[in-house]
VMD Tcl script that draws the C-alpha trace (Angstrom):
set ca {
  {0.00 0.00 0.00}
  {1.23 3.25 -1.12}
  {0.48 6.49 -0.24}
  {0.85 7.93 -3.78}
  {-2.18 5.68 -6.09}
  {-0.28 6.32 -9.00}
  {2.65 4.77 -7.68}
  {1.10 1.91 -6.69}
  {-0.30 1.74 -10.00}
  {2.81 1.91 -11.90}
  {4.02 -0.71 -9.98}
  {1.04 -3.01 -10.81}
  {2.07 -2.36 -14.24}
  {5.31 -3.16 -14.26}
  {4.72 -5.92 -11.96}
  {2.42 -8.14 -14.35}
  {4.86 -7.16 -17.23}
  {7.93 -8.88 -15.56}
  {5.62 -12.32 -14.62}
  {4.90 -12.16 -10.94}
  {1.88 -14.35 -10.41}
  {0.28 -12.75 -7.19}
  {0.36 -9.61 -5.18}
  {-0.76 -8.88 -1.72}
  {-1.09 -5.30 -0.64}
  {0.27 -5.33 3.00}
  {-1.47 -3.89 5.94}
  {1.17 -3.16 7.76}
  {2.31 -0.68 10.82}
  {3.58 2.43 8.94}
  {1.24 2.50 5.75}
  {0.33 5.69 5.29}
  {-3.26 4.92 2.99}
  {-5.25 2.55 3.38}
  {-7.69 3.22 0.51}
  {-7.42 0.48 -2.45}
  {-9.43 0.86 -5.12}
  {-9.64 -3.00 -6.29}
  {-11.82 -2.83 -9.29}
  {-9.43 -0.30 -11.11}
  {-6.19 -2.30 -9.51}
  {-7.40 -4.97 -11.29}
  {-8.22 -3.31 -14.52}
  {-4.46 -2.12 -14.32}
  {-3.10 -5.63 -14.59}
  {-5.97 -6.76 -17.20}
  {-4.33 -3.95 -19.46}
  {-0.34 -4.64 -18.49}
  {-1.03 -8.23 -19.37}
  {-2.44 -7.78 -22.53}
  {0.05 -5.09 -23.85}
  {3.05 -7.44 -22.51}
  {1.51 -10.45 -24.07}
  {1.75 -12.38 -20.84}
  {-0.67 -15.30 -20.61}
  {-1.24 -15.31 -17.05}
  {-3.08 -12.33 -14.72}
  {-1.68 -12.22 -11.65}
  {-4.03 -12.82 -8.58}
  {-4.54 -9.57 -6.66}
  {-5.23 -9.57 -2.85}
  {-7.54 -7.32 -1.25}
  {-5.10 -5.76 1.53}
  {-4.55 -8.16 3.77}
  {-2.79 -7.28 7.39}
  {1.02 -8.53 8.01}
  {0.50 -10.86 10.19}
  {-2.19 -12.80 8.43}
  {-0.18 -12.64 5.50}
  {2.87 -14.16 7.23}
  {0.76 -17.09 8.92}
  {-0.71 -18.34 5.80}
  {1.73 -18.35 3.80}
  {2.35 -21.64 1.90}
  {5.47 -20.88 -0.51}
  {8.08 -23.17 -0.01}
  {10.94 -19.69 -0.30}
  {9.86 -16.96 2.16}
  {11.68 -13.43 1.93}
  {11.55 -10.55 3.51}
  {13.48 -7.29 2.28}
  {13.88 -4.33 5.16}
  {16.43 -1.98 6.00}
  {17.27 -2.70 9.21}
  {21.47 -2.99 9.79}
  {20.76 -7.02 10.73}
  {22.31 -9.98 8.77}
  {20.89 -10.33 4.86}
  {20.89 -12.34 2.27}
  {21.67 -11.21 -1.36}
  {18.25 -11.23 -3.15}
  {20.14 -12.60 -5.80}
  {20.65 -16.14 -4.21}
  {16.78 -17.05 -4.82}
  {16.83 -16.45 -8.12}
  {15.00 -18.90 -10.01}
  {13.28 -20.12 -7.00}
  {9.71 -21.86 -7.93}
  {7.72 -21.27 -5.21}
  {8.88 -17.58 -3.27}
  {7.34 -14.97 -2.08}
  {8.40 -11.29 -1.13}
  {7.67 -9.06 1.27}
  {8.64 -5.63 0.48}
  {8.18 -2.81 3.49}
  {5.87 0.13 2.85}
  {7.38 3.81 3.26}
  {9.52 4.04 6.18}
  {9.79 0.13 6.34}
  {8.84 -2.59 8.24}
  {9.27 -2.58 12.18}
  {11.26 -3.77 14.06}
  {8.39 -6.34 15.43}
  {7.85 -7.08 12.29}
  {10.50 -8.09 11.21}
  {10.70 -10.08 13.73}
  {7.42 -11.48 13.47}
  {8.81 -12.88 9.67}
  {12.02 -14.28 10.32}
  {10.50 -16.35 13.58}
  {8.07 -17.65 10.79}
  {10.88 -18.69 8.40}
  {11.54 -15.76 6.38}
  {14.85 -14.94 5.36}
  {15.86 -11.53 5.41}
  {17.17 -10.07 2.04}
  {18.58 -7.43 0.73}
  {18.34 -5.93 -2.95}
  {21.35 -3.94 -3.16}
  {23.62 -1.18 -1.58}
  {21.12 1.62 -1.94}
  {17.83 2.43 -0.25}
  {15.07 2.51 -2.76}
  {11.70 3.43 -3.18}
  {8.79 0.91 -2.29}
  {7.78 0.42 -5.56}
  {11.35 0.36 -7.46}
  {12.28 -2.38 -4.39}
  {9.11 -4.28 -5.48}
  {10.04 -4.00 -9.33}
  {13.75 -4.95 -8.76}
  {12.94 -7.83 -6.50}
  {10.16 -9.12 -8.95}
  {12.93 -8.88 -11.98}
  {15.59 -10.58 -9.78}
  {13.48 -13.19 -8.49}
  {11.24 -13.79 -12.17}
  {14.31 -13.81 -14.85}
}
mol new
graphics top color blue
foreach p $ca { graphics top sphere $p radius 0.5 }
foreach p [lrange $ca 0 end-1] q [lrange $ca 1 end] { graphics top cylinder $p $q radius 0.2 }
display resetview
């Protein structure tokens, strides 16, 4: 969930272009908006699929809260990116991975319960690189990592 819509939107776009298969828009302690306008979400990825030529639509969530999110999931690869200074794996190592899932922190990031809510539940923390970036570039840059 961003607080900018058209952010959020570009990165729906971008999203379905690259291949991810489902996104889940994160209730989570420092969003900002919690207004999500599904019907035209979805519209987004019905139009980025068919100008990318991708065969599949990606399932979108309604917003669901973190820690539902992190207690049901079922993906055999569980990551979490933040920016906490704590020990991370390079994104880069799940590459290729069938089954994974992301968790990318809203603006201002996850906290620090958080956090430690995912890696008790078998996430692995990750990083995507030396610089902080937006939440929707991180989302983008994960997806291409992760789906190429």
């Amino acid at each position: 969930m961003l607080k900018n819509t058209n952010r959020l939107e570009w990165f729906l776009e971008k999203a379905t272009e690259i291949g991810v298969t489902e996104i889940i828009p994160l209730l989570s302690d420092r969003i900002e908006k919690q207004h999500f306008r599904y019907d035209r979400m979805q519209q987004i990825l019905i139009s980025a699929m068919m100008q990318s030529k991708q065969v599949w639509l990606p399932v979108l969530h309604e917003p669901t809260p973190f820690g539902k999110v992190i207690e049901t999931s079922t993906y055999t690869t569980k990551l979490i990116g933040h920016c906490e200074e704590l020990p991370k794996a390079s994104v880069t190592d799940f590459r290729k991975n069938l089954s994974v899932q992301i968790l990318i922190g809203p603006e201002g990031d996850f906290t620090a319960e958080e956090i430690s809510l995912a890696l008790n539940s078998d996430f692995k923390a990750v990083t995507l690189g030396d610089t902080r970036l937006r939440t929707e570039t991180a989302g983008v840059v994960a997806a291409t990592i992760l789906c190429i």
